[in-house]
C-alpha positions, 0 to 999 in steps of 0.5 A: 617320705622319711622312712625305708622301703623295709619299715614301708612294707612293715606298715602295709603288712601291720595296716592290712593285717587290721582289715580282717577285723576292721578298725581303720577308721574311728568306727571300728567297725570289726568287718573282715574286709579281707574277705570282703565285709562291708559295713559303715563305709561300704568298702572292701579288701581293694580301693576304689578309685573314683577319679584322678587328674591334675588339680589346679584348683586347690590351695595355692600351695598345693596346686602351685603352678603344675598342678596337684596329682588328686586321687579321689576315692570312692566312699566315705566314713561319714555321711554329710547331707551337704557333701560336694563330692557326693556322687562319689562318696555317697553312692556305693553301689555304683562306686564298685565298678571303680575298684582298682587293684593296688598295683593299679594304685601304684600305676596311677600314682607313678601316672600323675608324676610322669605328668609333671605333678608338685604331689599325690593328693590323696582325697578321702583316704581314711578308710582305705589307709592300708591299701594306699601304703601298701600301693606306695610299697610298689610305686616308691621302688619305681620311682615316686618321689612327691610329697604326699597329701592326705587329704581328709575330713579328720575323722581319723583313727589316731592309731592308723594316723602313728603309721602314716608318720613319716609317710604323708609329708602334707596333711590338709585335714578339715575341721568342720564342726565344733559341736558334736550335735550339728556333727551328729545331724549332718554327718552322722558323727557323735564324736566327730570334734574330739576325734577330729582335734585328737587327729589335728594334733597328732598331724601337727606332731608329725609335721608341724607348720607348714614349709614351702620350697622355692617356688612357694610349693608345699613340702611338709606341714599342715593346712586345716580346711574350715568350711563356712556353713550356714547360720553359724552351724560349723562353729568358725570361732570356736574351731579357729580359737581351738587352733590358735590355742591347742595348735599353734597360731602359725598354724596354717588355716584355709577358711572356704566360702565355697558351701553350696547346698548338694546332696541332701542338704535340702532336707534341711531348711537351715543349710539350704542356701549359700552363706550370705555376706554377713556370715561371710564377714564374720567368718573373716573376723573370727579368723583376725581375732584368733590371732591366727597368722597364717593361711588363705580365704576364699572370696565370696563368689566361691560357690559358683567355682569349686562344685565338681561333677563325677558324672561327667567324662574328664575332668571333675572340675574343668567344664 
């Protein structure tokens, strides 16, 4: 973390100050989540905490050899048929009994360092911003210290984004579509690319490439997630040239083979199944002729590895 305690109360105070009329998120849906309003993402004035734990399961410079302190948090502010994590993200109902206080925020965090985590992983943290650094306002004056992940599907507001500058020093956004029509279909975004490239730019601005430190263990820097769809519905080409092009070609890439259809993909014949080998292919040569230079792909067996299960005691991801 790059700034002061003081500027770090300053951005809670400011970020809370916008839930009375909620604009957190690109929705800007207006709610007073202060007195606890509900709309688009079915979240309130307090987190909800859906699970923590270590995860070794993430990019090799995120999980490194300790593991990744993840926090995954309940709901979301979009509403993907194929979601992995849709036990928690898309069932808000029974998400309210994982609320949380802030303080117990900060206590899970400072829980997760004690652990021995390389950072705080901060899953789907778009539509509870305020709560998170106001949670960090509490938990750095007692002792964290780890570079913190944001861990987002990119639909991000970038006013919110220009409070976290010099707060997250990792961010691993998604970029899913290149198509605002599949965005619309799938996850119920009309405006889901430009919103997510204006989020990836202003997350380059902020911290640039990706830096490790000496045990390959990222520091600061962004890693963008682009997961393989079916059929070519994510827009692979497209979205990996925009970053090549608009970006940068060092930016770092992680190109995920691990789609498997869940949730409500099966309403949908044209995602109801796993990318077969031939998509994979050309997922891998989209990525050669982009020119970009840096980043990891996930082998073709990753469906079979990477679906976790919340309903489960434990951890999600160990069976």
């Amino acid at each position: 973390m790059r700034i002061s305690i003081d500027e770090l109360q300053k951005r809670a105070a400011r970020l809370t100050a916008r839930l009375s009329s909620c604009d957190i998120c690109p929705r800007e849906c207006g709610v007073n989540r202060l007195k606890d309003e509900r709309s688009f993402c079915h979240s309130g004035a307090l987190p909800i905490v859906s699970s923590y734990c270590i995860h070794r399961g993430e990019e090799p410079a995120i999980s490194g050899t300790s593991g990744s302190g993840t926090i995954f948090f309940g709901n979301c502010n979009l509403r993907c048929v194929f979601c992995q994590n849709y036990q928690i993200s898309q069932d808000p109902q029974k998400q309210e009994s994982n609320t949380v206080t802030i303080e117990k925020l900060s206590d899970i965090m400072l829980e997760l360092k004690a652990k021995g985590c390389h950072n705080i992983n901060l899953v789907s943290p778009s539509h509870f911003v305020p709560q998170i650094v106001s949670a960090l306002t509490m938990a750095v004056p007692r002792g964290l210290n780890l570079p913190i992940v944001y861990n987002t599907n990119a639909y991000d507001s970038l006013a919110t984004l220009k409070e976290l500058d010099g707060i997250v020093d990792i961010y691993l956004p998604d970029i899913k579509y290149s198509d605002d029509t599949r965005a619309v279909r799938y996850s119920t975004a009309s405006d889901y690319t430009a919103t997510s490239r204006k989020a990836i730019k202003e997350m380059w601005r902020q911290t640039g490439e990706l830096k490790v430190d000496e045990n390959d263990v990222a520091a600061r820097g962004v890693i963008v997630r682009h997961l393989i769809l079916p059929d070519g519905i994510s827009g692979t080409g497209e979205s990996l040239n925009w970053l090549a092009g608009e970006i940068s070609s060092e930016v770092t890439v992680s190109v995920m083979s691990q789609y498997r259809p869940t949730h409500d993909a099966s309403l949908f014949p044209e995602i109801n199944r796993t990318i077969n080998q031939k998509e994979y292919s050309e997922a891998m040569k989209a990525f050669e002729d982009s020119g970009l230079e840096n980043g990891w792909a996930q082998e073709p067996d990753a469906p079979d590895s990477y679906l976790p299960d919340f309903e489960k005691e434990g951890h999600p991801f160990e069976k």
